[in-house]
N, C-alpha and C positions, 0 to 999 in steps of 0.2 A: 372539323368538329373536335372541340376540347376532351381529350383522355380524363378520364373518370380515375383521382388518387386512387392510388390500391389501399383500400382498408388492413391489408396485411401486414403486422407490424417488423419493423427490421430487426434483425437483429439487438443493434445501439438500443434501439425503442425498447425492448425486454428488457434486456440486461437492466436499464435504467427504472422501467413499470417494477419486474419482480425481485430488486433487491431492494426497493425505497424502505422498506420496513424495516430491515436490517443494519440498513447503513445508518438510519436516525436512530435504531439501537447503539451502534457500535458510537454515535457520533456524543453522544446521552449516556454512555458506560462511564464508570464512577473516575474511573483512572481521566479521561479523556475531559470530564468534565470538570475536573483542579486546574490540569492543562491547560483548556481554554479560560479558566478564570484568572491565569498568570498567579494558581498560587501552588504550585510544583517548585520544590527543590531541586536541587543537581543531582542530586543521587541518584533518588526515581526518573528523571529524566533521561538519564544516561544508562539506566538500566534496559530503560526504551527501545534507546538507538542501537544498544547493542543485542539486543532481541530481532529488533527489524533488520541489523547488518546481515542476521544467520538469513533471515528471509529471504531477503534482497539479492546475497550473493550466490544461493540456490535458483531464484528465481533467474538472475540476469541471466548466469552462466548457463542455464537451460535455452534459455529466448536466442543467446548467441550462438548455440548448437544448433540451435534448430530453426533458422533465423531465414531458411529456405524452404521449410514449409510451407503450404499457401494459406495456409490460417494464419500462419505467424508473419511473413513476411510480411504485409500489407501494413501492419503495427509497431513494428521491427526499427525502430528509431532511436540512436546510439546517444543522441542528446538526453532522452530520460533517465540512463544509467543514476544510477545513487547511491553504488556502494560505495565506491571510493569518496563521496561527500560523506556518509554517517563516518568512515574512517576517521575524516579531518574533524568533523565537529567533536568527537568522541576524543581524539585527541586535545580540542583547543578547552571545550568544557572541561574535560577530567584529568586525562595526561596518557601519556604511554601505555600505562597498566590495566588499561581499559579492558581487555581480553581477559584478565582472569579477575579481576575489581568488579563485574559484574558478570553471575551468572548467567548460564542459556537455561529458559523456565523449559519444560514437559512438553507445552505446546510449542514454542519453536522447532524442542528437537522434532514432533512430530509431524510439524507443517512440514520442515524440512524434508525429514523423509517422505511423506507424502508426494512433495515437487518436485522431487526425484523419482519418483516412480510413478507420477503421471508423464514425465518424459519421457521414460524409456516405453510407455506403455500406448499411450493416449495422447501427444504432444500438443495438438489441439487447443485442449484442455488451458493449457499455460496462459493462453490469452486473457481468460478469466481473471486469473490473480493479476496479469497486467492489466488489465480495467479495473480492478478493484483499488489496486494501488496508484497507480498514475495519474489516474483523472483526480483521485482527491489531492493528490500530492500538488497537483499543477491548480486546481480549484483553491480548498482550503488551506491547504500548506502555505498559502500566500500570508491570508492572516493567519498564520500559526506563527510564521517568522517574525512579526513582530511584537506578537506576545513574549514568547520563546525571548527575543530578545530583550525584552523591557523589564521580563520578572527575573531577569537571569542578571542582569548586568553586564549584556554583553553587547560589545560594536554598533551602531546603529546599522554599516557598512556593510554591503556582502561581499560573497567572494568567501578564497580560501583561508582559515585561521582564524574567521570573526566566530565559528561557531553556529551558525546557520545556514552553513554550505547546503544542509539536505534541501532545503524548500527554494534553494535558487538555480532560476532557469537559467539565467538573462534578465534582461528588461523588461519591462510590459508587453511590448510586441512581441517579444522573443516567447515570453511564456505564452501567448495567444495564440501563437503559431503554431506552436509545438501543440496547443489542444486541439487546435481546429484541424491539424494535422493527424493525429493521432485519432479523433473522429471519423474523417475520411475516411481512413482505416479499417475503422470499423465497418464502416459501409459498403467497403470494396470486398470485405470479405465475404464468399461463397462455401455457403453449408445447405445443407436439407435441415429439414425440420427435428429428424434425429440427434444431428448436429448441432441442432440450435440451442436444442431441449439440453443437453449435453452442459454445455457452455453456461449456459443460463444454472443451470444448478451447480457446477463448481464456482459460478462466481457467490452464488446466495453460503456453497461451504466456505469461501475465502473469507466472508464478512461471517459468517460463525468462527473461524479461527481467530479472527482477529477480535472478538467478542472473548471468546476465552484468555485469548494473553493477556487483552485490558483487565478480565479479573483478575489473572493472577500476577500480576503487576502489580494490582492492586494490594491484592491480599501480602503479596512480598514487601511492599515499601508501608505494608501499617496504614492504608489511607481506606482501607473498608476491610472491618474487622465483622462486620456481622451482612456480609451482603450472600446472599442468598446461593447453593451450591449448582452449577449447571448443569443439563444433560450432556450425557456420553456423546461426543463428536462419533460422525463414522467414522469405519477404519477403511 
């Protein structure tokens, strides 16, 4: 006799049902949407990468500490890394001075601290912001890369020094792998329902952080001058 699917939904399955609102927020915020029209200058652009670099290198350096947790392990994939890619592109686009050429906005420093102190607190946790970043990086990042490229003037070519290092896997296969892999992942991990509820709601705060920086990105590079003020993120 055939097993009756379990109506209960996974993990993956949440994360993906109760962020959908969010993420087409974040996907639909004003900064994001120049972006994707290929009509972003280097400036704001580069102001980006160096917002995301604070992120990223909070985020990795936590995933790598903790990288023998049983939440974290299962997700735990050295191929995703992306600091050292916004490094080079931040270098090819703008040049060495990048670090102090573009400030860190309010909301990095605080996601920063934040990701630092769901590590030492809550490790768990971390997973969220790697689903929230990853899977778009390896999804959308794809055609980003060749916007990014076309409006920029830069390489068609990836790899190191063309400046689009952050949204390249590999190949086709290579990037399919690494999602379907990273999926998996998600599957194999074991939580309670506390846990899950947990996860699920620092991933929906990751895509409000990330909602915030698009505005004040925004509001930093002059590209939305009257867009409307947000609510107080938690602390």
């Amino acid at each position: 006799m055939a097993e009756t699917p379990s109506l209960i939904p996974t993990l993956a399955q949440r994360l993906k049902a109760e962020t959908k609102a969010l993420h087409t927020a974040a996907e639909r915020s004003r900064f994001m949407g120049v972006l994707l029209r290929g009509q972003m200058g280097r400036a704001p652009y580069c102001a980006m990468l160096r917002n995301l670099h604070s992120i990223y290198a909070a985020l990795e350096s936590a995933l790598a500490r903790r990288a023998r947790h049983p939440v974290i392990a299962p997700v735990f994939l050295p191929g995703l890394v992306r600091t050292d890619a916004l490094v080079d592109d931040l270098l090819a686009v703008h040049g060495a001075d990048w670090a102090i050429a573009f400030e860190l906005l309010p909301t990095s420093l605080r996601y920063v601290a934040h990701l630092q102190a769901i590590e030492a607190a809550q490790p768990e946790r971390l997973l969220a912001h790697a689903y929230v970043r990853y899977l778009g990086d390896l999804s959308g990042g794809q055609m980003l890369r060749r916007i990014v490229a076309a409006s920029m003037g830069l390489p068609r070519a990836q790899g190191a020094g063309c400046g689009t290092a952050f949204y390249d896997f590999g190949d086709a296969a290579s990037t399919r792998a690494l999602t379907l892999t990273f999926r998996a992942g998600l599957d194999d991990v074991v939580v309670d329902d506390e846990g899950a509820d947990a996860i699920v709601a620092e991933a929906r705060l990751a895509f409000e952080w990330h909602l915030r920086l698009f505005d004040e990105l925004a509001r930093a590079s002059g590209l939305a001058d009257t867009l409307p003020t947000l609510p107080a993120l938690p602390t």
